[in-house]
N, C-alpha and C positions, 0 to 999 in steps of 0.2 A: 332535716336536710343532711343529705350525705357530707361526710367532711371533706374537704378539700386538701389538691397534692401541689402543694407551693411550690413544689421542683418541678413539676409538669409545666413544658413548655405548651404553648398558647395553638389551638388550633391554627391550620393557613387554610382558611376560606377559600375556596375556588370562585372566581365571577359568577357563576352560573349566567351565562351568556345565552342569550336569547337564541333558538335555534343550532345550540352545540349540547349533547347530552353531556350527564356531569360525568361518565365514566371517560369519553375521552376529552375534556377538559384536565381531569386529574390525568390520564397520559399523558397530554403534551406536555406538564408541569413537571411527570416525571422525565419525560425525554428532554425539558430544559436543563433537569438539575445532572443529567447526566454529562451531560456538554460539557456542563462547569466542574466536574471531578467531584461532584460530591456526595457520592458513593462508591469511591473508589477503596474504602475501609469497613464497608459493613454495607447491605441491601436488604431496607429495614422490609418487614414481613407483613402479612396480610394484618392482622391486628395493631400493629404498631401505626400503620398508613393511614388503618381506619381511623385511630384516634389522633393522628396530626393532622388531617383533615377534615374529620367530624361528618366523615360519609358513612354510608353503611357495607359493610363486608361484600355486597354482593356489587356493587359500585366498585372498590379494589378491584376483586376479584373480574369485572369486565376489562381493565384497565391491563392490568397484568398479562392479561389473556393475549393481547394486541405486541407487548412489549416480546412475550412469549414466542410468538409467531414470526416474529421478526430477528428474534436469535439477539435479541438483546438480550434477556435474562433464560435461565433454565429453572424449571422447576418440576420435582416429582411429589408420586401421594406419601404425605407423609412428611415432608418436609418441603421447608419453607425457600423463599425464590430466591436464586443469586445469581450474581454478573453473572454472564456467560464469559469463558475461556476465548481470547481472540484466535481465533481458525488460523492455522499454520500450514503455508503454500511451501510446497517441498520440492527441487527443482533437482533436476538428475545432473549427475556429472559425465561429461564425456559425452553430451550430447549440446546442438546448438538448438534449445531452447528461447519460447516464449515466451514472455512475464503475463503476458495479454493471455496466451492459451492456456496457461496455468490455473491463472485464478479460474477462466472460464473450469477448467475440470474441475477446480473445484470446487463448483456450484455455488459461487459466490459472485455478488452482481461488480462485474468491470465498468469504470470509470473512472474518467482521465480530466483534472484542471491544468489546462493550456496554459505555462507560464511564458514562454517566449516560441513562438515561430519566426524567425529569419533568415536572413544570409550576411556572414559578417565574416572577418577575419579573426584565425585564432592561432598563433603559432605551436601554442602547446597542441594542439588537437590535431595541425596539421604534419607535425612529426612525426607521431605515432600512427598515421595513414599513410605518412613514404612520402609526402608532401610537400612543395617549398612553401614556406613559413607563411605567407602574403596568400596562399592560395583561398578562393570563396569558399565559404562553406556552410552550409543550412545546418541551421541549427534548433534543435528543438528540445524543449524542457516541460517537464509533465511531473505533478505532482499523483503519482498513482493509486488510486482509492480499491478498496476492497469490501463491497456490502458497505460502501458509505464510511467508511474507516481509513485513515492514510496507510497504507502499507509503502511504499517509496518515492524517493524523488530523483527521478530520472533524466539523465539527460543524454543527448546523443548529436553527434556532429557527422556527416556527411560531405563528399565534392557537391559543390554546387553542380559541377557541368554535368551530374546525371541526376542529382536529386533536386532540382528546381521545380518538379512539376509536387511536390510534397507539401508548398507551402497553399496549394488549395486544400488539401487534405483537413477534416474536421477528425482530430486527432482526441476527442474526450469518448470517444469508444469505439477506438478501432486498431489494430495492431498496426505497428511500424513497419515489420514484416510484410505485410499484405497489403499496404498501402504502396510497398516500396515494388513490389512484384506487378501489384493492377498496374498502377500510375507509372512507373520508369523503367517498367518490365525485366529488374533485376530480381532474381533469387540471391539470397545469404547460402552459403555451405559448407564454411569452413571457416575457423580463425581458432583464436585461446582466450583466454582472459585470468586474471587473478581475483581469488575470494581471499578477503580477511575483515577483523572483527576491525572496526573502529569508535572511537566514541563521537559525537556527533557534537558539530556547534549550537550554540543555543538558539542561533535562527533554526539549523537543521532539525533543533528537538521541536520548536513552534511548529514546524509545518509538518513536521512527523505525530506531532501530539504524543511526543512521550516524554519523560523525564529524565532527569543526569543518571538514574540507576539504571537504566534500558540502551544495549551497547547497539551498534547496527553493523551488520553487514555491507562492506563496499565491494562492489563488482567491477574492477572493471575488464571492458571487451574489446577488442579488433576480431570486425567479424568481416569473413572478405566471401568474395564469390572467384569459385576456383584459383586459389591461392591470392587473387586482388583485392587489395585492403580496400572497403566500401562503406567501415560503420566503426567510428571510436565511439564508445558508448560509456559513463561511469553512474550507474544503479545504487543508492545507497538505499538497505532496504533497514527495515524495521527487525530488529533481532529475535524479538518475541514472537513475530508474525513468519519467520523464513528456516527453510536451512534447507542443505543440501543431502542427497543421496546417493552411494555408489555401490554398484552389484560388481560380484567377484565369482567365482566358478574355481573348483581344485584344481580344473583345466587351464585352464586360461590366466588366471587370476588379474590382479589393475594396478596400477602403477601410480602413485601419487609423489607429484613432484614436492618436496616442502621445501623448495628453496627455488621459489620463483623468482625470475628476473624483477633486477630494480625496473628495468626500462622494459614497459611492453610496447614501444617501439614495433611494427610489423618486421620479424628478419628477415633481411633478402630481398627487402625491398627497397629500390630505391626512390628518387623524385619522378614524378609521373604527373 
């Protein structure tokens, strides 16, 4: 009898469930333990799998194959399987940009959990729109996924007395934008906003899924249509997941402001 490795931890038995094969049995087991972080330090390799689960290589290796496909891990010949890199949506500057069109380019599946649709009052929100303080305002909050991954949590306040018809709107995959265009027949075309890094509350890191070492990006926007403020908007995105881009020319070249206002307040506008 071969000798025994007293340090060797204990196989984990798959159910082998009746009408589920065992290779993706052992994926969904990997895609649980993924969930839970724990291969966030190492993504143990085909031989390693085989013997913590006491399947055979070719069992792995269907499993992997699926996890592969899915942009959860990478792996080349020759070398063994690891996280894949989370995909970075990269948003131009100087242009009035979509978070919805973005991901769409790049080729990453959009989806949105709906945490509040209403109409409520907000004085903070309705300052920064030229607003009296009392005025209605719909309000919507979305937690924004990218390929099934949080990339931010978004939220955005509008007037009620043009955006009321928004709260029919199934807003878990469909841009704000083009819902606000079909439905209340306004176009966005103009506003500003400010980027900076911040660090994130501990509910913010839960619903982002990342940790105190991971800073995020706060956006926020007054986007108006032909100079009328229509959309305060504040974006906190995922710092590992985003950044920005700006094009220059010897021509032309760009201008960046680094000393943005405290208050983005819309200027020049007044109550309306």
């Amino acid at each position: 009898m071969p000798p025994t490795n007293p340090d060797k931890a204990p196989a984990r038995p798959l159910p082998r469930e009746a009408g589920a094969t065992l290779w993706r049995q052992l994926q969904a087991d990997l895609r649980r333990r993924l969930r839970e972080g724990e291969f966030a330090e190492h993504f143990p390799g085909e031989l390693e799998l085989r013997d913590d689960y006491g399947v055979s290589r070719h069992t792995v290796r269907e499993a992997l194959r699926g996890l592969r496909e899915d942009g959860v891990v990478t792996a080349s010949r020759g070398r063994p399987a690891k996280l894949a890199e989370p995909a970075e949506i990269t948003q131009p500057l100087g242009a009035l940009y979509s978070l919805f069109e973005s991901v769409e380019a790049a080729e990453q599946r959009q989806r949105s959990i709906v945490r509040r649709l209403d109409v409520r009052a907000d004085a903070h929100a309705a300052v920064r729109l030229g607003l009296e303080e009392s005025t209605p305002l719909v309000y919507l909050e979305r937690l924004r996924l990218a390929d099934e991954q949080p990339l931010a949590l978004d939220c955005a306040w509008l007037p009620a007395s043009i955006a009321l018809p928004l709260l029919d709107a199934d807003f878990s995959h469909t841009s704000l934008y083009e819902e606000l265009s079909t439905r209340c027949g306004v176009r966005l075309t103009d506003g500003h906003e400010q980027i900076r890094a911040v660090v994130p509350t501990p509910a913010q890191q839960r619903l982002l899924e990342i940790g105190p070492e991971i800073a995020a990006m706060r956006v926020d926007r007054v986007g108006a249509a032909n100079g009328m403020p229509l959309e305060w908007r504040m974006s906190l995105i995922r710092g590992d997941r985003f950044s920005v881009l700006a094009s220059f020319s010897a021509r032309s070249g760009y201008t960046v402001d680094l000393a943005a206002p405290k208050d983005l307040s819309y200027a020049g506008q007044g109550t309306r």
